[in-house]
C-alpha positions as CSV (number, residue, x, y, z in Angstrom):
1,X,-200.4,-131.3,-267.1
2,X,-201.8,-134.8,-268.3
3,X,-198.6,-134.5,-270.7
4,X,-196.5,-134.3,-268.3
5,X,-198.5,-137.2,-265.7
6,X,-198.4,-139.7,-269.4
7,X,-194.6,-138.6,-269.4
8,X,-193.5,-139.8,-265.9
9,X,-195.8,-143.1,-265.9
10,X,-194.1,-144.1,-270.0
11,X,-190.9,-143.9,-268.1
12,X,-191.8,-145.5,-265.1
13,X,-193.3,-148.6,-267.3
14,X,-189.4,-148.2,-269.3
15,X,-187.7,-148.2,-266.3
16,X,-189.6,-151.3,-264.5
17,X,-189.0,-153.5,-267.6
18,X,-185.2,-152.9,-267.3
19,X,-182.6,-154.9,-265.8
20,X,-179.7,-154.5,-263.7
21,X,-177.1,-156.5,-262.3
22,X,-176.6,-155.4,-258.5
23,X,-173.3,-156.5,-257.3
24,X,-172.9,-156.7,-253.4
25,X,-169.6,-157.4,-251.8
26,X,-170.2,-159.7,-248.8
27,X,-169.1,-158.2,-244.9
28,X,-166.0,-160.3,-244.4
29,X,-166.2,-163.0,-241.9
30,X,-164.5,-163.0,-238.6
31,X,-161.9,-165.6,-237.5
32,X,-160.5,-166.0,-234.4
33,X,-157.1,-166.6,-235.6
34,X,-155.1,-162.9,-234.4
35,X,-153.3,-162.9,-237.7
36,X,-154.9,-164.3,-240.9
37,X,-155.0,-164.2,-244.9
38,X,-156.7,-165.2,-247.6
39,X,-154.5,-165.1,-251.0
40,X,-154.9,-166.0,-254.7
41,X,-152.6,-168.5,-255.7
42,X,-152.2,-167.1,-259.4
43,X,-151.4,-163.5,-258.4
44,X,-150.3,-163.5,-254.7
45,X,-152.5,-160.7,-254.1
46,X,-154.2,-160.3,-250.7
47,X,-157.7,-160.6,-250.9
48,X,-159.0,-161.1,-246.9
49,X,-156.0,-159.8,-244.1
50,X,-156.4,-159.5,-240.3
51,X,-153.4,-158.5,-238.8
52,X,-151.2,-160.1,-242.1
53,X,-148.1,-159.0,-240.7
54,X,-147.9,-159.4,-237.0
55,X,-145.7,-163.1,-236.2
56,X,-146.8,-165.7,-234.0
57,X,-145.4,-169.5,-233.2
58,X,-146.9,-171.4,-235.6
59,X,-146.6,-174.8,-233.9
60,X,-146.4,-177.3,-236.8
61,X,-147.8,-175.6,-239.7
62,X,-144.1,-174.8,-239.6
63,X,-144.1,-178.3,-241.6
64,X,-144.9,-176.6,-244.8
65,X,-141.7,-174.7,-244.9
66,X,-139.9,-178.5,-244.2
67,X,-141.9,-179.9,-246.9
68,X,-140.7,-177.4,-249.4
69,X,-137.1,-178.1,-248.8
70,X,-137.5,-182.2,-248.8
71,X,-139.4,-181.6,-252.4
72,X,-137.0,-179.5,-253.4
73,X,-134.0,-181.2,-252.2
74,X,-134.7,-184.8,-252.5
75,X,-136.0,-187.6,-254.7
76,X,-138.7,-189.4,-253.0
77,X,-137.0,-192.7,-253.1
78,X,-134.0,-191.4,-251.8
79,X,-132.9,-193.4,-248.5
80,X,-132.7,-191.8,-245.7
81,X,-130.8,-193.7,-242.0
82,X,-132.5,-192.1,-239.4
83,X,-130.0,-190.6,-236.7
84,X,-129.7,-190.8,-232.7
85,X,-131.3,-187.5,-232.6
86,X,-135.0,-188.2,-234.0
87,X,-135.9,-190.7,-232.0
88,X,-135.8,-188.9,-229.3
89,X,-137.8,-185.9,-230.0
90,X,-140.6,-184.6,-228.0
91,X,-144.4,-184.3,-229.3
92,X,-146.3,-186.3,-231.8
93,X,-143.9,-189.4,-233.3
94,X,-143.9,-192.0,-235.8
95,X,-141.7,-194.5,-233.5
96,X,-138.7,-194.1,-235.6
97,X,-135.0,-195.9,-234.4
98,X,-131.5,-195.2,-234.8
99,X,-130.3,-197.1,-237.8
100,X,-133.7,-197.6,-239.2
101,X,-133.8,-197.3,-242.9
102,X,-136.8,-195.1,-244.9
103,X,-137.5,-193.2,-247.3
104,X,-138.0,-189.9,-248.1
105,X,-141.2,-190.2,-249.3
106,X,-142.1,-192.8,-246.3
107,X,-141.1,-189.6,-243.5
108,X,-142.9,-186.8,-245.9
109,X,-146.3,-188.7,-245.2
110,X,-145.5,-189.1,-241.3
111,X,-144.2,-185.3,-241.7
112,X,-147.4,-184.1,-243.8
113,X,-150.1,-186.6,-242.5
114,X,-149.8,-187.3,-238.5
115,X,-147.3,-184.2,-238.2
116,X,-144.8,-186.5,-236.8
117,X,-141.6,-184.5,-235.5
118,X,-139.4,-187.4,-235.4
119,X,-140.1,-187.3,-239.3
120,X,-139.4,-183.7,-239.7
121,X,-136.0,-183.8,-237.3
122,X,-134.6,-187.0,-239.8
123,X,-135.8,-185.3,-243.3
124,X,-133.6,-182.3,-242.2
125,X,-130.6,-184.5,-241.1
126,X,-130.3,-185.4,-243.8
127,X,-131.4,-182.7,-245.9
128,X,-128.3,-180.5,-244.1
129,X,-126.8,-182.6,-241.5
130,X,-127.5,-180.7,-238.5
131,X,-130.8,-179.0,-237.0
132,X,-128.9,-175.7,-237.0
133,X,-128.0,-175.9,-240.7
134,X,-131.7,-176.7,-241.6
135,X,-133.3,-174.5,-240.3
136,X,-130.7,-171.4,-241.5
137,X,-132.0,-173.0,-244.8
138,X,-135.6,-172.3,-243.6
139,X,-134.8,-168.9,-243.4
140,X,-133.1,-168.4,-246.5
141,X,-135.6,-169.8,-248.6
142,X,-138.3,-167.5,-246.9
143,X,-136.7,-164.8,-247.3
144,X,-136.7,-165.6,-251.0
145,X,-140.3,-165.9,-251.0
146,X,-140.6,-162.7,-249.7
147,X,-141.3,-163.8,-246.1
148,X,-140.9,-160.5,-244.3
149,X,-142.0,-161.6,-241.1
150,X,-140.6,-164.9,-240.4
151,X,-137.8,-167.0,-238.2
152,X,-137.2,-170.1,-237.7
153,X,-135.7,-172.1,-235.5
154,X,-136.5,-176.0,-235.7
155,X,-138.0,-177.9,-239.1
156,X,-140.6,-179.2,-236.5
157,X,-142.9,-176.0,-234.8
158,X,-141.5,-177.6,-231.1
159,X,-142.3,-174.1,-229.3
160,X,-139.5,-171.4,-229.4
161,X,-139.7,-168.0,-228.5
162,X,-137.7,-166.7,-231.3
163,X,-139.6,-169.4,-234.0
164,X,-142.3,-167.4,-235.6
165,X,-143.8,-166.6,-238.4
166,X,-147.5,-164.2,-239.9
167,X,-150.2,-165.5,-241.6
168,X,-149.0,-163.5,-244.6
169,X,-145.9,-165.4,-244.7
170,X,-147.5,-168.8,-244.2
171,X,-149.7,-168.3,-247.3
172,X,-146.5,-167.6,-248.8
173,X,-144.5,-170.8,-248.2
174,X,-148.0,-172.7,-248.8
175,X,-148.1,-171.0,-252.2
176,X,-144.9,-172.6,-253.4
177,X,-145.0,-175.8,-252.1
178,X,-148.7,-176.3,-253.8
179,X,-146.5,-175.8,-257.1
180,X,-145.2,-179.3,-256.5
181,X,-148.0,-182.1,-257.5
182,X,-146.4,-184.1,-255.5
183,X,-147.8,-182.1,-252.2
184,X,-151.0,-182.7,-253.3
185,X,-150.8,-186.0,-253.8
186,X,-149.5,-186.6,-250.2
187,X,-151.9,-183.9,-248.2
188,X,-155.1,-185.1,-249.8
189,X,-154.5,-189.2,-248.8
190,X,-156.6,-190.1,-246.1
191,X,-154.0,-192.3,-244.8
192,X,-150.6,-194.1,-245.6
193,X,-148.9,-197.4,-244.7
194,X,-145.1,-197.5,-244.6
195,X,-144.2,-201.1,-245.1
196,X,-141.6,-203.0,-242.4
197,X,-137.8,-201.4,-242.0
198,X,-134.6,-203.0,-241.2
199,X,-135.7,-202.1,-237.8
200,X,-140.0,-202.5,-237.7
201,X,-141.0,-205.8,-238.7
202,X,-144.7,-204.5,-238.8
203,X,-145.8,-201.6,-241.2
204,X,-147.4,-198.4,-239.6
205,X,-150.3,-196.3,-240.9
206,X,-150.3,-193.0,-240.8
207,X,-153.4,-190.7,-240.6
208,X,-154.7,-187.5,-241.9
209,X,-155.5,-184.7,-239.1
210,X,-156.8,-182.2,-242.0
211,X,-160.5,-182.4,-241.9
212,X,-160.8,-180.4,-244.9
213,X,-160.4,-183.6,-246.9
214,X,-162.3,-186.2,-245.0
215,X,-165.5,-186.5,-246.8
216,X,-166.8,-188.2,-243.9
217,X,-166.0,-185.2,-242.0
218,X,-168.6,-182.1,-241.1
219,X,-165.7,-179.9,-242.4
220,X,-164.9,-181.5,-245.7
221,X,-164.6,-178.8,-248.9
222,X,-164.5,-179.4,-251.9
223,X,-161.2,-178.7,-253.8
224,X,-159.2,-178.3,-250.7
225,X,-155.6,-180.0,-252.3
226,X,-153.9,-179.5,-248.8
227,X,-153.8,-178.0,-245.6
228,X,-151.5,-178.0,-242.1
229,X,-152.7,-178.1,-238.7
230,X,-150.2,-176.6,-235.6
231,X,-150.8,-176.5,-231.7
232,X,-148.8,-176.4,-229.0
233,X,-149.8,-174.9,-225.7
234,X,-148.0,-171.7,-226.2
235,X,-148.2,-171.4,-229.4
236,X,-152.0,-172.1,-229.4
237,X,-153.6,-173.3,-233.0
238,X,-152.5,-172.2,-236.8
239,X,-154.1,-173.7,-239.6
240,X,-153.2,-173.2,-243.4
241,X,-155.0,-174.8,-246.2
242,X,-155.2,-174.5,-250.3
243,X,-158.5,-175.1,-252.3
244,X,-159.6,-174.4,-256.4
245,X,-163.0,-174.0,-257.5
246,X,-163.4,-173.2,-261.2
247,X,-159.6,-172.7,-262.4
248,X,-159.1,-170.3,-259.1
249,X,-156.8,-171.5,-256.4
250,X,-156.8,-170.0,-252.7
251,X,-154.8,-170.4,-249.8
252,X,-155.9,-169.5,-246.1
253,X,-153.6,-169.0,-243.2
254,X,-154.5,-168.3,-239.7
255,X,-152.3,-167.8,-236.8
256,X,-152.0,-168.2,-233.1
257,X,-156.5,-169.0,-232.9
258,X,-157.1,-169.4,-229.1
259,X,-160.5,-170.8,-230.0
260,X,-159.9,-173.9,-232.3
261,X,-162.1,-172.9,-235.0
262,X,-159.9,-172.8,-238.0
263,X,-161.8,-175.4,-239.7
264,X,-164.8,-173.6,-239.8
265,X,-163.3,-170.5,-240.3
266,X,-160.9,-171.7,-243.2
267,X,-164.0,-172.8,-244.7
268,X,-165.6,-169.2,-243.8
269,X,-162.8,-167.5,-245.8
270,X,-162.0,-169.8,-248.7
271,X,-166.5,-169.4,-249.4
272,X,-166.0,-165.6,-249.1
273,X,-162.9,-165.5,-251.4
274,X,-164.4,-168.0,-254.1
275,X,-167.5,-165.9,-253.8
276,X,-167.0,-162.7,-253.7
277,X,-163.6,-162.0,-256.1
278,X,-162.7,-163.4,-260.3
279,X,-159.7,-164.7,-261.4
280,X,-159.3,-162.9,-264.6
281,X,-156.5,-163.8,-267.7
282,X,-155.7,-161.2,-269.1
283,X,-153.4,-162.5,-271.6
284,X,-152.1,-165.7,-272.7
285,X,-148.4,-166.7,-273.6
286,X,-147.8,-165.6,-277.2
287,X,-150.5,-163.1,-277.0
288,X,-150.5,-159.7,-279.8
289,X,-150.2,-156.7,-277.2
290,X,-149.2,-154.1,-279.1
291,X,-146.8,-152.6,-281.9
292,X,-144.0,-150.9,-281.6
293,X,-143.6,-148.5,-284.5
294,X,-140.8,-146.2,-284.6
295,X,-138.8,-144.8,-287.0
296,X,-140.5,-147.3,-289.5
297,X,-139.4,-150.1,-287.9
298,X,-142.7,-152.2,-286.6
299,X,-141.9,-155.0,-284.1
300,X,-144.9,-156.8,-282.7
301,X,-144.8,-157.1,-279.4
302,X,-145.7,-160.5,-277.7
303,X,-146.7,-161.5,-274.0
304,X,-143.9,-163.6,-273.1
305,X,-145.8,-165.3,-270.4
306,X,-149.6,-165.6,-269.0
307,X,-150.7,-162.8,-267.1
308,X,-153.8,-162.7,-264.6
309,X,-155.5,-160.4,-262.2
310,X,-157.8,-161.0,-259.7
311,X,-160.8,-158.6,-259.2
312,X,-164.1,-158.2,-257.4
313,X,-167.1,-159.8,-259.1
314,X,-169.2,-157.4,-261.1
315,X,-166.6,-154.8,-261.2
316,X,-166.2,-153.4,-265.0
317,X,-162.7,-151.6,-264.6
318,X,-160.1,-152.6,-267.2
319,X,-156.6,-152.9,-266.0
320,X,-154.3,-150.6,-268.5
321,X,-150.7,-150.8,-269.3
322,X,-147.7,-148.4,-269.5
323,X,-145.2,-149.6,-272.4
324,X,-141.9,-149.0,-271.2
325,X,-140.1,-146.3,-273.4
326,X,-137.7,-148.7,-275.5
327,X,-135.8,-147.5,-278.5
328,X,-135.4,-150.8,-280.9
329,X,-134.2,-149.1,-283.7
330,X,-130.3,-149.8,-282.9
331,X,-130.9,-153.3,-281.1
332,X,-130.4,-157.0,-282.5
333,X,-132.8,-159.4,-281.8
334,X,-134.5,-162.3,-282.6
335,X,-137.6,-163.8,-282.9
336,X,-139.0,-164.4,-278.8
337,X,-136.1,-162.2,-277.2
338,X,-137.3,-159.7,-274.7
339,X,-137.1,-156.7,-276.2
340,X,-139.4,-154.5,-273.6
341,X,-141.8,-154.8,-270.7
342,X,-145.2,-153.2,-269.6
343,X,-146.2,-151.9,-266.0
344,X,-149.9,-153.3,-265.8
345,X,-152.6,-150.9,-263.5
346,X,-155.5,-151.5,-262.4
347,X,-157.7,-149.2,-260.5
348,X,-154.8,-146.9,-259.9
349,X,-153.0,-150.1,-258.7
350,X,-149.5,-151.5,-260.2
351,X,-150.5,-155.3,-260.4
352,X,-147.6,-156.6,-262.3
353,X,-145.1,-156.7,-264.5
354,X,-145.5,-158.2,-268.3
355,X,-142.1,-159.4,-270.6
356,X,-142.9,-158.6,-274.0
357,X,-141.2,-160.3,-276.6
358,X,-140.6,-159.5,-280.4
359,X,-142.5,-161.0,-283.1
360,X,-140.0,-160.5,-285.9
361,X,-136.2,-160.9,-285.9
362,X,-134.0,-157.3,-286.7
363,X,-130.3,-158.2,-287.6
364,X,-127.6,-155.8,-288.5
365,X,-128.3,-155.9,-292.6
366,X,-132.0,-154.2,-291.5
367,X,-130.6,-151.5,-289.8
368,X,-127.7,-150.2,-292.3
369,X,-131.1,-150.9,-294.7
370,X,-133.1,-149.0,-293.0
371,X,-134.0,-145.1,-293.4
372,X,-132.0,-144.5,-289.5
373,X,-128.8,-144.1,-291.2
374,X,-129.7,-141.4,-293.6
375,X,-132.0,-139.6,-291.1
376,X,-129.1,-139.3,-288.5
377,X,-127.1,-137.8,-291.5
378,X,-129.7,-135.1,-292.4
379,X,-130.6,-133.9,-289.1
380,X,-127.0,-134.9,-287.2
381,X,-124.1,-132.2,-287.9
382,X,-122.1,-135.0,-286.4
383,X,-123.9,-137.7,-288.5
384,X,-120.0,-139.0,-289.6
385,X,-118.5,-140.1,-286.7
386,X,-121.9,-141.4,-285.2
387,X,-122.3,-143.1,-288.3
388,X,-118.8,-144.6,-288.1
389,X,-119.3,-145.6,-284.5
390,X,-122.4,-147.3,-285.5
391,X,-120.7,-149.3,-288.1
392,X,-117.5,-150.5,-285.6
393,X,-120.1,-151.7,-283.2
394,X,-121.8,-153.8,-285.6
395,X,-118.8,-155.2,-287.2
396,X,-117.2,-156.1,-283.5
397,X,-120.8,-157.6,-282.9
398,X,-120.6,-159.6,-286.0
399,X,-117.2,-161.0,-285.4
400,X,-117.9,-161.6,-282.0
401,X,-121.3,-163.7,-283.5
402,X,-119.0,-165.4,-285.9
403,X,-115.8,-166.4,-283.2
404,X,-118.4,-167.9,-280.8
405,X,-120.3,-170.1,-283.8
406,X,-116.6,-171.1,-284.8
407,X,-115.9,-172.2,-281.3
């Protein structure tokens, strides 16, 4: 008995000396927003949804998706002549007139900073000439961001019944147009002067509504690089804002928030993201990932570009990957051609897509060198004419090489 009492108290005494790291996920905060997101930047995966899907008027976060078109589209010191149209728009306005003379980078501030419509109706005048043909543009570059759930209608957010968008596809148009530095740059100044026109003999400054970068504000953050307010009375209040803390970048949309607390809430999600979930590399460009041996021919195989995951803090599963099933033996390639791929998982989870790249060069003098030739003879009754076929392919190949150097 007193064996077995000294028995439990040693490992008691072992066990009280011991550390362990206890890793709690924290309850997910609620927003008033009736559709919003919280995505990584890096990965595009989803880590915070409330109704992701379901599509609201967005009032002028729609701005973002105007942005991206004027920074893709444009040179900032391109000249722009504002039209009769602009002028007249409804809602918030720089005071543009017809005739008057800016430049793009003069009407992105308006547009970014004081979410000035006149702004966003002259940057897509002349973007595509007509309000129709702009925002038909909208749409097809959000459908190529994989905006499932999104139409619009105007480059401004002007309510329209049929202009709407989800807080999943918000994130998404936000995630692009942080690619640019140039947004940054804009949607972090506090304010901006544009200097007299041919038609303003005085210059007009132009504020920014995002209190996510006003230190003086209560709502300031930290490494928020850019956010978009929206209201209108029907379409109520969206908000969607970026921020990076220690290499990890975050983007927050809400949608359609009755309540007007999408500061505090952004703030809410972007602490609950940054706190509770890792941005992981998992490899770098020009990474080893494996060897391909086959046949004796060893290629290694090379990550052709970074690759990151995001998962919860604390967790210790390993993502795995599932080569693709390449036969290499009969290919040409060089040194940094694609040769094959890899599916990544991760908890059961397809997370990606790697390019994997070869590390040596295999030309046609390796493969007639090679051992394939005589194995297909041995174990091929119809090793001749496969042989022969092999042979004409690599010779067409060849001269095809040598006529296109020649040219």
């Amino acid at each position: 008995m007193k064996k077995t009492i000294t028995f439990i108290l040693l490992f008691l005494l072992i066990c009280s000396g011991s550390s362990y790291n206890v890793y709690a996920k924290e309850t997910p905060p609620s927003v008033s927003a009736d559709s919003a997101v919280v995505l990584d930047a890096a990965t595009g995966e989803i880590l915070y949804a409330k109704n992701p899907d379901s599509a609201y008027p967005p009032a002028s976060t729609t701005k973002i998706m105007t942005a991206l078109l004027t920074l893709e589209n444009t040179n900032l010191d391109d000249k722009v002549v504002i039209g009769n149209n602009p002028p007249a728009v409804e809602g918030t306005r720089l005071g543009l007139f017809p005739g008057e003379e800016l430049t793009v980078r003069d009407l992105l501030y308006g547009l970014l900073l004081a979410s000035d419509n006149d702004c966003a109706e002259a940057l897509a005048e002349h973007i595509s000439g007509s309000l129709h043909k702009f925002a038909a543009k909208m749409n097809t570059r959000a459908k190529e961001l994989g905006a499932k759930n999104t139409n619009f209608i105007n480059p401004t957010g002007l309510f329209n019944e049929k202009h709407k968008t989800s807080a999943r596809d918000l994130s998404l148009i936000m995630r692009e147009l942080h690619k640019n530095p140039e947004y940054s740059k804009i949607a972090t100044s506090i304010s901006y002067t544009i200097p007299p026109t041919n038609k303003s003999s005085k210059p007009r400054t132009v504020w920014n509504e995002n209190k996510l970068v006003q230190k003086q504000s209560m709502y300031y953050y930290s490494g928020c690089q850019g956010g978009k307010t929206g209201y209108t009375i029907q379409s109520l209040h969206s908000y969607t804002a970026v921020a990076t803390r220690n290499g990890e970048t975050l983007i927050v949309a809400l949608v359609h928030d009755k309540n007007k607390t999408f500061f505090p809430d952004s703030i809410s999600l972007f602490n609950f993201g940054f706190n509770n979930f890792q941005l992981v590399k998992l490899y770098s460009k020009g990474d080893l990932v494996t060897t391909y041996n086959k046949n004796k021919l060893s290629v290694p195989l090379i990550a052709d570009s970074n690759f990151y995951y995001v998962k919860e803090k604390g967790d210790k599963a390993l993502p795995h990957l599932s080569i693709k099933n390449e036969n290499l033996s009969f290919k040409l390639f060089k040194v940094g051609d694609v040769v094959s791929s890899a599916d990544i998982y991760f908890k059961g989870k397809n997370i990606g897509k790697l390019n994997l790249s070869s590390g040596i060069s295999h030309d046609e003098k390796q493969i007639l060198n090679s051992d394939i030739i005589e194995n297909i003879i041995i174990r091929n009754k119809y090793a001749i004419p496969v042989v022969i076929a092999l042979l004409v392919v690599i010779a067409i190949f060849t001269v095809k090489k040598i006529y296109t150097l020649s040219k």
